[in-house]
C-alpha positions as CSV (number, residue, x, y, z in Angstrom):
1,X,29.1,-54.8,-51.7
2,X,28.2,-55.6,-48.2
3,X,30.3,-53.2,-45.6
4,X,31.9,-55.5,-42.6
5,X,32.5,-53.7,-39.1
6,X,34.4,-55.5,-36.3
7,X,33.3,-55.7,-33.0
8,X,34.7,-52.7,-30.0
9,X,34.9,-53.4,-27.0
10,X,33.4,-50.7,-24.6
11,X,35.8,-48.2,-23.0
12,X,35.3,-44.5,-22.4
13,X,37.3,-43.6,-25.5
14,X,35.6,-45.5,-27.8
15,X,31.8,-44.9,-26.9
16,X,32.2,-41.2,-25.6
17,X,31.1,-39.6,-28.8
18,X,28.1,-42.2,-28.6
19,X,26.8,-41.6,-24.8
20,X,28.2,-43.1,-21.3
21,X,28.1,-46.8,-19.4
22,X,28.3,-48.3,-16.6
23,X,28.4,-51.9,-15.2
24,X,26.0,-51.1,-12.5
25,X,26.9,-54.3,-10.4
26,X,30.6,-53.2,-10.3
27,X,30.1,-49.4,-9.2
28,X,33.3,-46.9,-9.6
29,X,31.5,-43.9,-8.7
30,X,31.0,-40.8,-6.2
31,X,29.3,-43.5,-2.9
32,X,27.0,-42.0,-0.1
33,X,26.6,-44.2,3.0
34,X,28.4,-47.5,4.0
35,X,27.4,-51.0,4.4
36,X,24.5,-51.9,4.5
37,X,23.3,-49.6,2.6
38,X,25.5,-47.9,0.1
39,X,24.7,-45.3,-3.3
40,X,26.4,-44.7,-6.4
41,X,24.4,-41.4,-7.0
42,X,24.2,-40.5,-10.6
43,X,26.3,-43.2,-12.3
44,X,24.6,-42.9,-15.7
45,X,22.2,-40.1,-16.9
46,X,19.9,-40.2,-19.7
47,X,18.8,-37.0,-21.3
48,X,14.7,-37.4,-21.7
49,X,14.3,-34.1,-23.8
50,X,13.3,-30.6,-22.7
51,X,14.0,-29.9,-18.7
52,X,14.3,-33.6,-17.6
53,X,17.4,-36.1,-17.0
54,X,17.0,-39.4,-15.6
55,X,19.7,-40.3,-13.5
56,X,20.4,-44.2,-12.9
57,X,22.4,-45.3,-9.8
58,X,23.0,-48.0,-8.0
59,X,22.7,-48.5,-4.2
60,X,24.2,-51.7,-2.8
61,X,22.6,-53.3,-0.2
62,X,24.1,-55.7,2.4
63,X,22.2,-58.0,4.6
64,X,20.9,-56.3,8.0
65,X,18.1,-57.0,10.6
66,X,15.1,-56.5,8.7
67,X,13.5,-53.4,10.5
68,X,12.3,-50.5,8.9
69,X,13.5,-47.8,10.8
70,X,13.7,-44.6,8.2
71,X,11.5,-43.9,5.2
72,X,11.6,-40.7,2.8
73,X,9.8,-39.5,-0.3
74,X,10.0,-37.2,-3.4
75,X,7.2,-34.7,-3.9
76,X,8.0,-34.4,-7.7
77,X,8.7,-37.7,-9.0
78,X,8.3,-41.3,-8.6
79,X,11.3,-43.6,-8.5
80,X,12.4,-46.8,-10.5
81,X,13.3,-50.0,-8.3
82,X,15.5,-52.8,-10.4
83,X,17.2,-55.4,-7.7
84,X,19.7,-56.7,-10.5
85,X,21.1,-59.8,-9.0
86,X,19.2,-60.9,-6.1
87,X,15.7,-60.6,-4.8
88,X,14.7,-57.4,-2.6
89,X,12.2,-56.8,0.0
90,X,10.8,-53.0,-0.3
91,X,8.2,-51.2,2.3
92,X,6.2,-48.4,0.6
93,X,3.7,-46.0,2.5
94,X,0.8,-44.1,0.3
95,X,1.7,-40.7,-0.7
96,X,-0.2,-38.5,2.0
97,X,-1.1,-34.9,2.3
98,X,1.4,-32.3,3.8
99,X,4.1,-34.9,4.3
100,X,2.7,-36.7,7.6
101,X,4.3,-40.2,7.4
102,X,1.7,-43.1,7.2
103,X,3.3,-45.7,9.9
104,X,0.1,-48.0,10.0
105,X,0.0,-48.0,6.5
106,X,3.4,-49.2,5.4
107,X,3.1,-52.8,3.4
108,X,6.1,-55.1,2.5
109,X,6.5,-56.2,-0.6
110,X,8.7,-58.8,-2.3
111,X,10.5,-58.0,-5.4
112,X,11.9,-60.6,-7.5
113,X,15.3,-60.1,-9.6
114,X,15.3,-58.5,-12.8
115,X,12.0,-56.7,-12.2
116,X,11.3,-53.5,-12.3
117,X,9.1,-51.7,-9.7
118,X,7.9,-47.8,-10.3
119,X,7.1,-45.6,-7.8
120,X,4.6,-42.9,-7.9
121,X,5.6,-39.0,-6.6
122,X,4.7,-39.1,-3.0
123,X,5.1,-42.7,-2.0
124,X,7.1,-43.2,1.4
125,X,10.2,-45.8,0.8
126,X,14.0,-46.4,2.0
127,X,16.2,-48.5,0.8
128,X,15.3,-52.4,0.0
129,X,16.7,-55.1,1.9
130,X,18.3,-58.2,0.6
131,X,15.9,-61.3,0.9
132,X,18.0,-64.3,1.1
133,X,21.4,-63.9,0.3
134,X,24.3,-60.8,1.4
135,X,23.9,-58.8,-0.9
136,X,21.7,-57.2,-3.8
137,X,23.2,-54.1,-6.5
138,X,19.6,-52.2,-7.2
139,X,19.1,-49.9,-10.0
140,X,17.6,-46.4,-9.0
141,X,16.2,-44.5,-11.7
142,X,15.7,-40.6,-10.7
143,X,15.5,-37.5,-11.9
144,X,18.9,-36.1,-11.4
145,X,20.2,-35.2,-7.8
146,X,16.5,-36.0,-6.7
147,X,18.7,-37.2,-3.4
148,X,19.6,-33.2,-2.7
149,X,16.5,-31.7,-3.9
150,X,13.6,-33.6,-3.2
151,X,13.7,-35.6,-0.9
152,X,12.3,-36.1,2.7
153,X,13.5,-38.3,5.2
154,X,11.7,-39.5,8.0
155,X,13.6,-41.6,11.2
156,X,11.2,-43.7,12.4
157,X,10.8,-43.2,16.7
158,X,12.4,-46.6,18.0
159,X,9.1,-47.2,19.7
160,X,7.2,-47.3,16.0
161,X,9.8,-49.2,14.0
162,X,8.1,-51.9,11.9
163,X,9.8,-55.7,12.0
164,X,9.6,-57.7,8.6
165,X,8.3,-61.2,9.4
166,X,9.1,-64.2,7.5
167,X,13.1,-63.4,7.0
């Protein structure tokens, strides 16, 4: 005989013995920054096995002039880049020897929605901006509390900042 099994809906007493969730467009969680740029640190971790956790968040960001005016990097990991509901524009310096930032060597990229872009350790970013509409909910993938322990941020002298063209 074949065994039937209704359909649950997800709530945190009915999945907890399974794992955790989160809809990572609607964030309820612990947020660092204000608009423009705002992050749900650590909304959903996912055990990898052995020392490591990856830690999925989501930081919101808001239209804003399109200048790049801070960059930071991780010395021990990359980082996952998944704009979920809009299209992003990223900058990305190479990874360079004892921290010096690359400013002439900062690129632009677009990324479309739905796809995912993977850092490797080393590689200068900041948070996307939204291309073309208000606002865009990115999925971060990190190591967890890679935002407290690795992680160096650079403010970019006023005089260097670096204006997107074509927004």
């Amino acid at each position: 005989m074949t065994r039937k099994e209704a359909i649950k809906e997800l709530s945190l007493e009915s999945f907890h013995e399974y794992g955790s969730f989160m809809r990572m467009t609607d964030p309820h969680a612990f947020k660092m920054g204000e608009e423009p740029i705002e992050f749900f640190r650590d909304m959903v971790l996912l055990d990898l096995g052995g020392h490591s956790v990856a830690s999925f968040s989501t930081c919101r960001v808001s239209k804003r002039p399109p200048i790049v005016d801070v960059t930071e990097s991780h010395s021990n990991c990359g980082e996952g880049i998944l704009p979920l509901d809009g299209d992003i524009l990223i900058h990305v310096g190479p990874a360079t020897p004892g921290g010096e930032v690359p400013l002439e060597g900062i690129e632009i990229f677009r990324v479309p929605r739905a796809t995912m872009v993977s850092l490797r350790p080393g590689v200068w970013h900041h948070a996307a901006f939204a291309w073309r509409c208000e606002v865009v909910n990115v999925l971060i993938v990190l190591p967890e509390r890679t935002y407290a322990n690795d992680c160096k941020v650079y403010q970019i002298p006023r005089k260097k900042h670096i204006e997107i063209e074509g927004t």
